[in-house]
Phi, psi and omega in degrees: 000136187260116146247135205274167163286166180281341192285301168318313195283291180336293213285317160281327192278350171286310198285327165311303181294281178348277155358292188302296161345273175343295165315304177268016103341308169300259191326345192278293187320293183307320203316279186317343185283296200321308182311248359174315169105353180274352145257136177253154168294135165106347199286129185274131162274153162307168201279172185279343176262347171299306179296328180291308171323307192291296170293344176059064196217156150268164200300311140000264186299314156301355164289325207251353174262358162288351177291317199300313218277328152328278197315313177308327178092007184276343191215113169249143182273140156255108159336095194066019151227002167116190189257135171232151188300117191259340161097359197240046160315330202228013179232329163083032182057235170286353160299342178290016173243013169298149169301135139317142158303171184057221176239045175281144168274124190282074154299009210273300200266126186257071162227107169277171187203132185280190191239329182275321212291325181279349178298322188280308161321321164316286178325242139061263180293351211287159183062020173265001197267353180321161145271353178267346177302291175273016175274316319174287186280006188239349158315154145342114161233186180263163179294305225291349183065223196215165222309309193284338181287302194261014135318290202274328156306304151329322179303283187306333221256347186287159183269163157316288169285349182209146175225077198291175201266125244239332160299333165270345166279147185245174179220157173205178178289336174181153205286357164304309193263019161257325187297289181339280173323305178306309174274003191275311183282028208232305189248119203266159167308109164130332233258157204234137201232072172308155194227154134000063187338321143258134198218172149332095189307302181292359142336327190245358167286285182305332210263280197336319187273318179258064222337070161255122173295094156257155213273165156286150174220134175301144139243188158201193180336315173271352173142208197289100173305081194341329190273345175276329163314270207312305191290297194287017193262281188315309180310295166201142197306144169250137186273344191203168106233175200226105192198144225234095171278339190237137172042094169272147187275036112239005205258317184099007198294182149248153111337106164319157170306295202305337202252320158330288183327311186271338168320294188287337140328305178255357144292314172307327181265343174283334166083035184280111133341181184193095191271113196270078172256130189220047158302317123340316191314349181272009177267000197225190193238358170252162192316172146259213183296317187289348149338317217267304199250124173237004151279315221262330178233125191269120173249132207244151186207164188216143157284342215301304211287331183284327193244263174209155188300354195266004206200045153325147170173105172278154172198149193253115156286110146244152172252212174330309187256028182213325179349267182335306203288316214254356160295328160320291181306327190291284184330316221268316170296347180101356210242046146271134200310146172283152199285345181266333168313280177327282198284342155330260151001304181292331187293298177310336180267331176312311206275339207108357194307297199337281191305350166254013184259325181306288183315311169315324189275315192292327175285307205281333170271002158265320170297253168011290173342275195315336165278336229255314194265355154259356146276340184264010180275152191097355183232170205264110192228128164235125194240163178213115152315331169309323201256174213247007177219174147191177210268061202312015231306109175284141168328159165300325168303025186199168185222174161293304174327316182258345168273002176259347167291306165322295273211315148338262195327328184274357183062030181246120188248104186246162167272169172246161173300332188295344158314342195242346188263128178305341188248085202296134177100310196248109170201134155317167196274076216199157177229155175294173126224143190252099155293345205269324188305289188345086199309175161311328178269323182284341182299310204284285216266001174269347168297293184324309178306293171317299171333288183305181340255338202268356210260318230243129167014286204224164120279117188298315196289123157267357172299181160274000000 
């Protein structure tokens, strides 16, 4: 066993401290070249041990001031191809899914909306505006509402294969704060939830405010990989997960049955919840998971996507033995749904609007697709005709960062893969597009637009 002197130990926790500087000193420095414009987005840095040569550090610290540099959002690594300058100094993370200025065509923001649908919503509402009406819909509620909103919610939400208990639903104000409400009650402060490795961007916004870690979890084609659960449940226990089984966001997959199957297998024997989001799920015809485990998944669902964000209304599958726990979370959080959403929500779903907006909606994102995938043939798309976004993997010639800055100067509004990747720094070379915002013309020339820039070398436009 080695012992140092009281002299030694000083001269280390000093060369420690030093170290430290030293590092975010550095990370001070690149920040400020990035300020100054004298690194620009898309600019590749050197490999980390070039960079350590060059400052004349050891390799050690140049590791740690690219971590820094990660942590901050000033840089992303793309897998084997290196850390690159990332541009979203001013996008702000997941803010970055804020409404575009202007009159920009909208790739961005996933709420599709018909040309039709208020009138059909109109319709709809007549007579909630009565006063004997809104004595009724302007009261006091509850998470649980009231006996008929989870009759006829139960109703809409059943499947071929699954029929929740009308008893088991809860309300919030809008499906973010059922994802909350779901992990708060599931998942303890400190406590680690796995995700999806490209996951929902505001997942990591909620789990930051209630100090849940999460973890990535590999995928590959059919979803989320039963055996990356299992390793990272052993590396240290996991309390939840948390994964989009149907038109997953941002990739579009659905879960085959056999992969459904096997998932639930090893949550169940591992003794995991499965916080079950399938706010997409109404572009497809399957149950979700809890058809299988229906102890096992808390399933969260929304109108923002069926209908419209402006006419919200989360609702909660829980079951029996979590009941209490996420009513709990609701009350302590705040997020219980208003009594005119709630008598909304019952109308519309009540009358058929939901369902004909749902069928309307399922013909309108399979068209869009189908455009979508004939401006983009010859580049590498993974799309699921059901849905209303997909998944671009850019040429080598392009990076995320500078095509979506690009594609910016062009009045075109995309997400980057980095919005979506759970690990800072590990994001595919790749951007998101959203079809639903978009009219039919802007849909055509902002494809039109992309196609040509995904074609062409460089970017050309210099403007500002």
């Amino acid at each position: 066993m080695i012992r140092y002197s009281p002299r030694c130990k000083e001269n280390i926790a000093l060369g420690a401290i030093m170290s430290k500087f030293e590092y975010l000193k550095l990370a001070d420095t690149v920040a400020a070249e990035i300020a100054s414009g004298g690194l620009k987005p898309g600019d590749r840095l050197p490999p980390q041990r070039h960079f350590a040569y060059q400052r004349k550090i050891a390799v050690s610290t140049a590791s740690r001031v690219y971590t820094e540099l990660l942590r901050r959002g000033l840089v992303i690594g793309e897998v084997g191809r290196g850390t690159f300058v990332s541009g979203e100094t001013r996008r702000g993370g997941v803010t970055s899914l804020a409404e575009p200025r202007g009159e920009r065509i909208d790739f961005e923001v996933n709420y599709p909306l018909l040309p039709t649908q208020s009138a059909m919503i109109a319709r709809s509402l007549e007579g909630l505006e009565r006063p004997e009406a809104l004595d009724i819909a302007l009261r006091q509620t509850s998470c649980y509402g009231t006996q008929s909103a989870r009759n006829v919610s139960a109703e809409f939400l059943a499947r071929q294969d699954w029929s929740p208990d009308p008893e088991q639903l809860l309300f919030t104000a809008n499906g973010r704060q059922c994802i909350a409400a779901a992990l708060a009650a599931v998942v303890p402060n400190g406590g680690r939830c796995g995700v999806e490795a490209l996951t929902y961007p505001f997942i990591k916004d909620i789990a930051a405010r209630l100090g849940v870690t999460l973890v990535p979890l590999a995928m590959d084609e059919h979803g989320v990989r039963p055996d990356a659960v299992q390793k990272a449940h052993r590396e240290a226990n996991l309390s939840a997960l948390y994964i989009q089984p149907a038109i997953q966001n941002p990739l579009g997959m659905t879960m085959p049955p056999e992969r459904r199957a096997d998932l639930v297998r090893v949550v169940e024997k591992l003794g995991l919840p499965i916080i079950e989001d399938t706010v997409y799920g109404f572009l497809g015809d399957d149950a979700p998971l809890a058809a299988l485990a229906p102890d096992t998944c808390i399933v969260l669902d929304s109108l923002s996507k069926k209908v419209a964000p402006g006419l919200a209304l989360g609702m909660i599958v829980a079951p029996t033995r979590m009941r209490e726990r996420i009513m709990a979370s609701i009350r302590s959080g705040g997020w219980t749904a208003s009594g005119y959403a709630l008598a909304a929500g019952q109308r519309m779903m009540g009358d058929g609007t939901v369902a004909e907006l749902v069928r309307l909606k399922r013909i309108d994102a399979a068209r869009r697709q189908q455009m979508a995938a004939k401006y983009l043939a010859g580049f590498e798309i993974q799309a699921n005709i059901q849905s209303y976004h997909l998944w671009l993997n850019l040429p080598a010639h392009w990076r995320s960062q500078t095509f979506v800055a690009a594609a910016a100067r062009r009045d075109i509004a995309l997400t980057p893969s980095t919005t979506f990747a759970v690990t800072p720094g590990h994001a595919p070379n790749a951007v998101r597009l959203a079809l639903g915002a978009p009219t039919a013309e802007q849909l055509d020339l902002g494809l039109r637009t992309l196609s040509g820039m995904l074609a062409a070398r460089e970017d050309f436009d210099t403007t500002e």
